[in-house]
Every structure is written in structure tokens, then in C-alpha cells.
N, C-alpha and C positions, 0 to 999 in steps of 0.2 A: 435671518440668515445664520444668525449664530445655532439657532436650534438644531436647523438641517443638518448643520453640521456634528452638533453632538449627536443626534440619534444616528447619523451614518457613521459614526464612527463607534458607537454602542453596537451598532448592527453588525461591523467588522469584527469586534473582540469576542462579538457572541459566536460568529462563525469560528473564529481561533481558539477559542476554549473548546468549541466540540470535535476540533480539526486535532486536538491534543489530548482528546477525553480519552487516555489510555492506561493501563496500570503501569504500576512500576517496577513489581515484583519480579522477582525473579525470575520463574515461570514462561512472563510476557516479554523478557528479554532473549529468551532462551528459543519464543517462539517466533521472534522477530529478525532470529541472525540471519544477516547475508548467507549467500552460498558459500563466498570463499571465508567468515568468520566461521561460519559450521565446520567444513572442513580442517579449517587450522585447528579447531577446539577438536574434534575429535581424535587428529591426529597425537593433541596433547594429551587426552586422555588414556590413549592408545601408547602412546611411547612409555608413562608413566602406571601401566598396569591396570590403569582404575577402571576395572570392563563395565561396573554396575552404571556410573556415569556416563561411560559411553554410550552404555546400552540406550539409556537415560535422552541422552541429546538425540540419538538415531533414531528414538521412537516419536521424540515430538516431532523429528522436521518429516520423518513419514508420516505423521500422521497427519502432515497437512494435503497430500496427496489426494485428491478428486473431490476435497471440501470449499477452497478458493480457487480463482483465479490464478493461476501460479504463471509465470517467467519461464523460459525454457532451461536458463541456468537454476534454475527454482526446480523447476521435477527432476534436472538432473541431480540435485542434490537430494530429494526424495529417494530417486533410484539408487543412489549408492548408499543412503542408510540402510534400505528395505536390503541390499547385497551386507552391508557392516554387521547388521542384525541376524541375516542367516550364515554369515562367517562363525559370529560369536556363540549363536546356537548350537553349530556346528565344533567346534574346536573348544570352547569355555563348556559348555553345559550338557556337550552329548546328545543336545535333545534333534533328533533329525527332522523328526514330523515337524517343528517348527524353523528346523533350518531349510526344509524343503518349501516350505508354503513362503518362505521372505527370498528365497534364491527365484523361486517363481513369477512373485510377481514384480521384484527387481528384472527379471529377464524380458516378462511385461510390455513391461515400460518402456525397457532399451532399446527392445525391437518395435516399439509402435514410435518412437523419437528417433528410433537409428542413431543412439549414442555408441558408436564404433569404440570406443576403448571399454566402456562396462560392458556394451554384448561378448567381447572375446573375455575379460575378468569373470564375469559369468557363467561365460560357456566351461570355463577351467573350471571356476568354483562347485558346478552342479556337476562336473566329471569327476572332480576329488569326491564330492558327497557320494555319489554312486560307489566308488570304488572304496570307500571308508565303509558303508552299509554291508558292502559288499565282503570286507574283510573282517569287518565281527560275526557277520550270518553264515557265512561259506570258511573261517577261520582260513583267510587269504588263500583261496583256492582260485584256479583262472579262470575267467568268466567273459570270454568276447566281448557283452559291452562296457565291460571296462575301457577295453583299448579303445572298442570303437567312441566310444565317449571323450576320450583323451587324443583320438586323431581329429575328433571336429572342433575340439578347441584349438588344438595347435593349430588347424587348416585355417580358424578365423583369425589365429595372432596373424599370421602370413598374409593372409588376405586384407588384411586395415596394416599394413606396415605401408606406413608412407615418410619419404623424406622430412615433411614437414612434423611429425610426432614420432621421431625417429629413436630421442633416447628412453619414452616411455615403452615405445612398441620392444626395444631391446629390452625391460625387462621381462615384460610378458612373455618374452622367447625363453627367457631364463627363468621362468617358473615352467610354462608348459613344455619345453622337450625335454627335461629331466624325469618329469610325469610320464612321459609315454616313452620314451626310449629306454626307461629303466625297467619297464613294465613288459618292453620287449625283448630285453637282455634275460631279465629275472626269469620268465615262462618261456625263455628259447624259441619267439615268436618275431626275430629281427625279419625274418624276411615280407612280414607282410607292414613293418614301416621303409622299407626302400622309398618309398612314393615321396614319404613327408621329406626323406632324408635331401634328396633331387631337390625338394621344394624349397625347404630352406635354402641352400645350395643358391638356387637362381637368384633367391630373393637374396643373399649376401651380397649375388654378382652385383644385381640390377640396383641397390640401395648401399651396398656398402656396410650391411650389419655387420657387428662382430661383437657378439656371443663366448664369455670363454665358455662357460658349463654347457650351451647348447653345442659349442663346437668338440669339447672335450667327449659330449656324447655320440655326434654325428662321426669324430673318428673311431670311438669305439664301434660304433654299427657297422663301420666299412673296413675294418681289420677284421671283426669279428663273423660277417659274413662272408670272406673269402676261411675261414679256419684260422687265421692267423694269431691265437688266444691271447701270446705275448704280448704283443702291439697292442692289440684291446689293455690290456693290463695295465700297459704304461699309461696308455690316452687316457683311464680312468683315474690313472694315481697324478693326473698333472695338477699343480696346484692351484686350486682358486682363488680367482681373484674376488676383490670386495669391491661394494660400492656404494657407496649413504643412502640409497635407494633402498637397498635391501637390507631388509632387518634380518637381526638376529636366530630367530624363529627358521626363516625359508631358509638361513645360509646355513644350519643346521641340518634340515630337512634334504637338503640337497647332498650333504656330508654324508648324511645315513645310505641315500640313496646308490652315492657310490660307491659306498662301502658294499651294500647288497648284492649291488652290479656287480662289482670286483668279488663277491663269493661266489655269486652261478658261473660266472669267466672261469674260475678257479677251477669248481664241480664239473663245466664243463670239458676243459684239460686235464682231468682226472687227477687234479691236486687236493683230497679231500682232508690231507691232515693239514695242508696250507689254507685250506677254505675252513675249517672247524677253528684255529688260531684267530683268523680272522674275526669269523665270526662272534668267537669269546670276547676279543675286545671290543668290537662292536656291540655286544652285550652289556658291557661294563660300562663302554662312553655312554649308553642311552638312558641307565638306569642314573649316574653322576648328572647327566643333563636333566633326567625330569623328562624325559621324553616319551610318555608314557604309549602312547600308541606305535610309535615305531620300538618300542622296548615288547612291548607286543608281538609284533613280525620277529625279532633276533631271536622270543623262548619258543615261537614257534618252528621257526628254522630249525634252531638247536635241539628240539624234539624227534623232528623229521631226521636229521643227520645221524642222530643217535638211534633213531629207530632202523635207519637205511646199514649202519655200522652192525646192526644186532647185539649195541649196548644197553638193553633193557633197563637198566635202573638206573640210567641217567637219561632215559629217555624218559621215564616217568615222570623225575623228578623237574624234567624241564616242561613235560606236560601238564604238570601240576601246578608249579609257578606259573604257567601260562593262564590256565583255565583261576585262579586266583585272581591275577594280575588283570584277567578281562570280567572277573564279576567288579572287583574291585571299581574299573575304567566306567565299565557302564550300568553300576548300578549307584554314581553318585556324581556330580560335577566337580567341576575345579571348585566350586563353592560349598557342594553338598544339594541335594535335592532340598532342602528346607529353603535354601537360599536361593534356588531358581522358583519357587515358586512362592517365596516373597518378589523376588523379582516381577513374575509372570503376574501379579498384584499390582506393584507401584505402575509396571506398564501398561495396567487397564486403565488404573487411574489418571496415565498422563492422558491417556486415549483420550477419555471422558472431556479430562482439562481441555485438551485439543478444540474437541467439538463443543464445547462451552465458548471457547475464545472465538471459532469462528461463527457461531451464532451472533456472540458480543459484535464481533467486527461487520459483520452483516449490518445490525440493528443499528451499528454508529455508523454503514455507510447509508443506511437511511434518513436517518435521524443529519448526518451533513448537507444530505441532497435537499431533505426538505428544509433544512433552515436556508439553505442557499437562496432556494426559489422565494422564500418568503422572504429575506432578505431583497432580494432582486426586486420582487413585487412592495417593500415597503421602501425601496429608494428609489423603486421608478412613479411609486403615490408621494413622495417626498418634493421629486422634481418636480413632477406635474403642478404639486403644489406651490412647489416654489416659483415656478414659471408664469401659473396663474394669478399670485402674489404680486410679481414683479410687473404683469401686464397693469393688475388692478392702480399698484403704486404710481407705475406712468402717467395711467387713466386721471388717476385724482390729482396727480401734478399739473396735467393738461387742464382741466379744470380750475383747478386752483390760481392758477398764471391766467387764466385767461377771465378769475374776478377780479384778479390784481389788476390786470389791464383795465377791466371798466370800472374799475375806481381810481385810478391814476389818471385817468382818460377827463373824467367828467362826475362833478360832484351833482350834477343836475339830471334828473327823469328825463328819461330816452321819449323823443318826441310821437308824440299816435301815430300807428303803420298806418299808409296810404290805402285809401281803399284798393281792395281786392279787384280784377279783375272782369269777376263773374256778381260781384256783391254789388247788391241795390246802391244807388247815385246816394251822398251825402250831401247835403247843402252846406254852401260856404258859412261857416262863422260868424254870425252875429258882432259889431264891435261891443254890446253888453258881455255877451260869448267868450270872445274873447279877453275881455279884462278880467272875466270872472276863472275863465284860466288858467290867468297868470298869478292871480291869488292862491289858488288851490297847488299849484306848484310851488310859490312860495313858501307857503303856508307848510306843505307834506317835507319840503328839504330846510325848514330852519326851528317849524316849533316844535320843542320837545314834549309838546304833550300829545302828539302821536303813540308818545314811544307808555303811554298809559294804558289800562288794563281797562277794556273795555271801552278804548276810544270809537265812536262810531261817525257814520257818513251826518248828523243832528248836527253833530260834535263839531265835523268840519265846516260845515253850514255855518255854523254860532260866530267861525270867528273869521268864515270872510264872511260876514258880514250879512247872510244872502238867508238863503230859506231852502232848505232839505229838497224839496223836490226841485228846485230848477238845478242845486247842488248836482244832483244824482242824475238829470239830463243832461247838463253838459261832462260828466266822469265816462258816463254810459254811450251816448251819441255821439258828444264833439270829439272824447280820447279815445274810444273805443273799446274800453275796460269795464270789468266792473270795482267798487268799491275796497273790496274784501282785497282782490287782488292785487290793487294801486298801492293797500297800505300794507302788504306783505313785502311788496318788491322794495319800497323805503325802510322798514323794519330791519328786513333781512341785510338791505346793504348797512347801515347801521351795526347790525349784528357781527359781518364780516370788520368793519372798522375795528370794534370793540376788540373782538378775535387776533387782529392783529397788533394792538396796540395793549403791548406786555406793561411799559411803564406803566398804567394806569389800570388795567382792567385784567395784568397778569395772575392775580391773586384771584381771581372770579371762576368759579365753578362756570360750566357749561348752562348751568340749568340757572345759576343768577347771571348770565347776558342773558339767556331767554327772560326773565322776568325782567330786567333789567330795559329789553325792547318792547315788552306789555303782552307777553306769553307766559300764563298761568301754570302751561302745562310743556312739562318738559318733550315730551313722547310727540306731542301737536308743533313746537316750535323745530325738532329734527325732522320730521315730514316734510313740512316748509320748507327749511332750509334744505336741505336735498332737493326736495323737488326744485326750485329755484338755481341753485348753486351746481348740484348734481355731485357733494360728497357729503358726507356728514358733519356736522360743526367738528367733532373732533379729529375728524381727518382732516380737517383744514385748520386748525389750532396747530396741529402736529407738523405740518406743511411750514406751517408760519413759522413757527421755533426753531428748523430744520434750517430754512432762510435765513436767519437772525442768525445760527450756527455759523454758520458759512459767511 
């Protein structure tokens, strides 16, 4: 009993060492985080600058994407690395071919899971990328699907705005209508966002948004498409509001944007020394901020305005700084090209790491499943065994109690079975027959030189008295036995005495009570005695001690 028990509980630990056979490094913590630990890390890494790290997290939890079994909040955390990744590409590194190919298959994703809040983040994010591509190749000249690009994002903020994700859907309005509405003020193309304008509009009624920067622009659009350039002017100079959602970075981006607005409102009210003012300071805040791509748009402005003025040599000089200012921009990252493609390095590497772990973790869920089954199948061979143990034990106790009984019973030889039946007629006993008998039972239950090596049927003869062959007619005929067998069954109960009788015979090997009842041979005397008994002397020793326990 005790064994079963150790090896099932060996079998247990063996399963829980390989249920925890996992590294510890770094790495395999990094590749093991929750959705919501990934996100919180990234947002920490993000809030504190550190993009290479971010990069870092964003590329292992993508790159668990189509390798395991993932959780649905599990791909949604794939999908917004593979969106963080072509953010960072985009905006950190310049590099677009790889911010297009991670905004892609972030997009993906979102549309094949219908993750309603990254499809519309997406949809913005690959309208910005268009229109960013768009603005260093065409040196921000207008281009249709710009807009059109920036009216299907906003179309999908409006379309997933629900009560129930109502203060995230209000940012996403204040990212996307600043995008398109500015884009419609700037190219004097209000009229063909009227649609969106209605749309937001409804969706305020029906939900209750409020948007300042969306609404600051929606009254720009409707002052500014009746003519009324004033009114537009003020709607754009209202002040914005903040809100811990929105970072630094976009509450920036939106500054600039009004600012712009509020120069083409200007150009367009024919205030052109009020719109060059403007514009010089907004030259100067972009260039103080670091704002290198909207510092971009202002020397481009400032070129145009001075070329439209027929001030030649400040328009050169601002087309000069411009054309500068965008080899500058995209001919190096926020890091330097040396350093995006260390980067573009460590993130093959994590790639590889990736698919190494999920190999490892593949191999450890086989390597669990099969030790499971083999466990299963060496506790269900454990029981069986123990089951079959526990019959056997019964078996030999039943046994056992039931020689106890016929030695408690009667210290005298069980009388000859009755003829049989179908077996030839016996003749009645002789009274010589008979006495001769009662001697030889005597004789087999008192003298102890049965219990001799090589006692034979001569032997029994000699000492009652008689002569071998009438000896062995009356064992044979009157008992119905024969000889060999008369003096095992006396032996053997003998043997059982001995067996249980510790005070005296507890010191005695198995194999000296065999010698001890006139069995030479150890191997011949257990034969016997099972045959006879129906357990083994030592199963019935053990029996006996168990008894005495007790």
C-alpha cells in the first residue's frame, strides 16, 4: 500500500515539474504577458520615450500571431502591436514601406475579428500614412484620396460610436475630424465634407457626444460655408480643452492644425498680411516644439505666400530651408538610419526568439500530454495491481482462517470419504481391520517419528506392530488414500502448528520447519504445503504474525 502510494505521488511531481518546465528569463516573461500587462508596459514605455523597448514588447507579442493558439483578447493584443509598430515606423523612423506592411496587417486582423475600436484607429492611422506619403512626394499639394481617405475613417469613428464605449469613441472623433476638416478648410474643399458635418451632428443628437476640437471644427465648416470668414476665425481661435487621454504629441498636432485653418480663413478673407503674421509664428512654435513635419508644411506655406507676394528672395530662402529641412526629415530617423536598422536587427532576432519559444512550447505540450497518459496508464497498472493484491490478500486470509478452523476443530485425521456413488461396493471392516486402524491413526497423530526424513509406509508397519503389505491394504482400501498422501496431510498440519507457534518455533526459517517435519527440500515442502493449505508457508507465517499483531 505504502509503495502505490509513493510511486503515485512520484508520478504527480513528475507531471508538475514538466507542467513548470519553463524559462525564466527575461525574454519568456516578456513573451508570456497578459493582454492587459502588455498594454500597460507599452503604454509605460510610450509615456517615458523609450520607443526601442517599445518597439521591443510590440514585436514579440506580434510575433505570436498565427504561431499558437491565441485567446481573442490575445490577437487583439497582436493587432494593436502590429498598429504600435506601424505608428512607430511611421512617426519615429520615417520608414513607410514598413509602416504600411504592420498598419496592413493590423487592419488584417481587425477586420477578420471585427475589433470595432482598432478598425476605426486604423482606418485614421493608414489615412494619416497616405497623406504624410502624400506630403513629402507631391510637397503637400491636394490630392483627393487624401480626403477621401480621412472621410472613411471618420465615417467608421461615427459608425462604432456607441453609448457603451462612448468616452473612447469621443476621442477617436478628436483625432479624426481635425484630420479631415482641416484638410477641407486648408484646399477650400468644405463643401464636399457637408455629409460628415450632418453626420457627426446626428450622432451628437442620438448619443450625446461632445467633442470640443470636433465641434470647434464643425462650426468652422458651417460659418465658413455660408462666407462668413469671421465667425469661422473665432470657432477656430476657441480654446481647447485637455483631457489625460490625450497626449501631448496629438494636443500639439491639433494646435498646428488650427493654426493652418485659421491661415487659409485668413487668405481666404483676403487678410494676407494677417495670414503671413500668423503664419511666422506658427513657424517659430513648430520649430521651438520639435515638430519637424508640420515645421515642414509652415516653410512650405511661407515659400508659397512669398512667391504669391512676388518677394523672391524670401521665397527662396524659405524654399531653401524647406527643401533642407525635408532631406534632413527623410533622409535620417528620430534615431539616425544606423539605429533603425540595428533596430530592424534586434527585431529579427526577437522574431526567431519567438518562434524558438513556440517550438519549445509545442514540444513541452507534448512532452505534458505524454507523460499525462503514461502516468494515467501507470496508475491505472498501480490499481489494477493493487486491487489484484488486495483480492489475493483476502484469498490467503480465507484460507488461512479456514486452517485455523481445522486445527481448533480437531487435533485427529478426518475420517475416510464415504464411498462414492457411482464407485464399486466396499466391504465392511474387518474387527482385525479395524484395530489395525486405530493404531495407524494413533500412531500418524502422536509419534514423532513421522516427522523423520525418510519415514516410509515399512516404518509405519514396524511400529504398529503389523507387516507392510496388510499396513498398505488397510491405508489403500479401508481409508481410501494412499500412503505418501496420509503422511503429508499429518506433516503439513504439524507444519501449520509449528508456523504458528512463535514462542517456540518463532526463530525457525521456513525451510528448518520443513526439515524439521522430514522435508529435505525446501522447493518440495512449499509445493505441499500449498497444494494442501492453498497459500504458501510464508503467506501463512505472515497471516499468523498479523493475528498475534492484533
Amino acid at each position: 500500500m505504502k509503495r502505490f502510494y509513493i510511486i503515485l505521488i512520484m508520478a504527480l511531481c513528475a507531471l508538475t515539474g514538466v507542467a513548470r518546465a519553463t524559462d525564466n528569463n527575461t525574454f519568456e516573461r516578456f513573451y508570456n504577458l497578459t493582454p492587459n500587462h502588455f498594454f500597460n508596459l507599452l503604454n509605460r514605455y510610450t509615456q517615458y520615450n523609450q520607443t526601442d523597448s517599445a518597439m521591443q514588447c510590440a514585436n514579440i507579442q506580434a510575433s505570436k500571431y498565427g504561431k499558437e493558439k491565441l485567446s481573442r483578447d490575445e490577437i487583439e493584443a497582436c493587432c494593436a502591436a502590429f498598429r504600435y509598430m506601424g505608428l512607430e515606423y511611421m512617426q519615429s523612423y520615417c520608414n513607410y514601406q514598413l509602416a504600411s506592411g504592420n498598419l496592413l496587417k493590423a487592419e488584417q486582423i481587425a477586420d477578420k475579428y471585427d475589433f470595432k475600436q482598432l478598425q476605426t484607429l486604423i482606418a485614421v492611422d493608414r489615412a494619416t500614412l497616405t497623406a504624410t506619403q502624400n506630403d513629402l512626394e507631391n510637397n503637400f499639394a491636394y490630392n483627393e484620396k487624401v480626403i477621401d481617405g480621412f472621410k472613411k475613417a471618420f465615417t467608421s469613428t461615427l459608425k462604432h460610436v456607441t453609448s457603451h464605449n462612448l468616452e473612447m469613441n469621443k476621442i477617436n472623433i478628436e483625432i479624426t475630424a481635425p484630420n479631415l476638416l482641416y484638410l477641407a478648410i486648408k484646399f477650400d474643399k468644405v463643401n464636399e465634407v457637408i455629409d460628415e458635418v450632418r453626420a457627426y451632428r446626428d450622432t451628437q443628437r442620438r448619443y450625446g457626444v461632445s467633442c470640443n476640437v470636433a465641434e470647434i471644427f464643425c462650426h468652422a465648416i458651417d460659418h465658413y460655408n455660408v462666407g462668413n470668414y469671421e465667425k469661422a476665425l473665432e470657432a477656430l481661435s476657441t480654446p481647447m480643452n485637455r483631457t489625460p487621454l490625450i497626449t501631448d504629441r496629438n494636443f500639439n498636432q491639433v494646435h498646428a492644425m488650427l493654426n493652418v485653418s485659421r491661415y487659409a480663413v485668413l487668405l481666404k478673407s483676403g487678410k494676407r498680411t494677417e495670414a503671413l503674421k500668423l503664419l511666422l509664428g506658427h513657424e517659430q512654435s513648430m520649430r521651438e516644439k520639435e515638430m519637424t513635419f508640420e515645421l515642414l508644411e509652415a516653410l512650405h506655406l511661407l515659400s508659397q505666400h512669398y512667391e504669391v507676394d512676388g518677394n523672391e528672395a524670401m521665397a527662396n530662402k524659405y524654399s531653401l530651408l524647406y527643401y533642407t529641412t525635408k532631406d534632413e526629415f527623410t533622409g535620417k530617423s528620430r534615431l539616425g538610419k544606423m539605429d533603425e536598422a540595428k533596430l530592424n536587427i534586434e527585431l529579427e532576432q526577437t522574431r526567431e526568439n519567438v518562434r524558438e519559444i513556440t517550438i519549445r512550447h509545442r514540444e513541452q505540450t507534448i512532452v505534458l500530454w505524454a507523460t499525462m497518459i503514461i502516468a494515467l496508464l501507470v496508475i491505472a497498472f498501480l490499481a489494477m495491481a493493487y486491487a489484484n493484491n488486495r483480492k489475493k490478500l483476502q484469498n490467503n486470509r480465507l484460507l488461512y482462517e479456514k486452517q485455523i478452523a481445522l486445527l481448533q476443530s480437531s487435533n485427529k485425521m478426518p475420517e475416510p470419504e464415504p464411498n462414492k456413488p457411482n464407485a464399486p461396493d466396499i466391504a465392511e471392516p474387518t474387527a482385525e481391520e479395524k484395530e489395525l486402524l486405530e493404531k495407524i491413526k494413533n500412531l500418524m497423530e502422536t509419534s514423532p517419528q513421522i516427522y523423520l526424513e525418510g519415514f516410509g509406509v515399512g516404518d509405519l508397519a514396524e511400529l504398529a506392530g503389523s507387516n507392510t503389505k496388510y499396513v498398505s491394504h488397510v491405508i489403500n482400501d479401508v481409508m481410501q488414500c494412499n500412503f505418501s498422501a496420509l503422511l503429508n496431510e499429518y506433516r503439513i498440519r504439524e507444519a501449520c502448528k509449528r508456523l504458528l507457534d512463535s514462542k517456540n518455533y518463532g526463530h525457525y526459517t521456513i525451510e528448518s520447519i520443513a526439515n524439521s517435519v522430514g522435508y529435505k527440500s525446501r522447493t518440495n515442502f512449499i509445493a505441499i504445503f500449498k497444494n494442501i493449505v492453498g497459500i504458501t508457508p510464508s503467506a501463512f507465517q505472515k497471516m499468523s504474525k498479523r493475528g498475534t499483531n492484533r
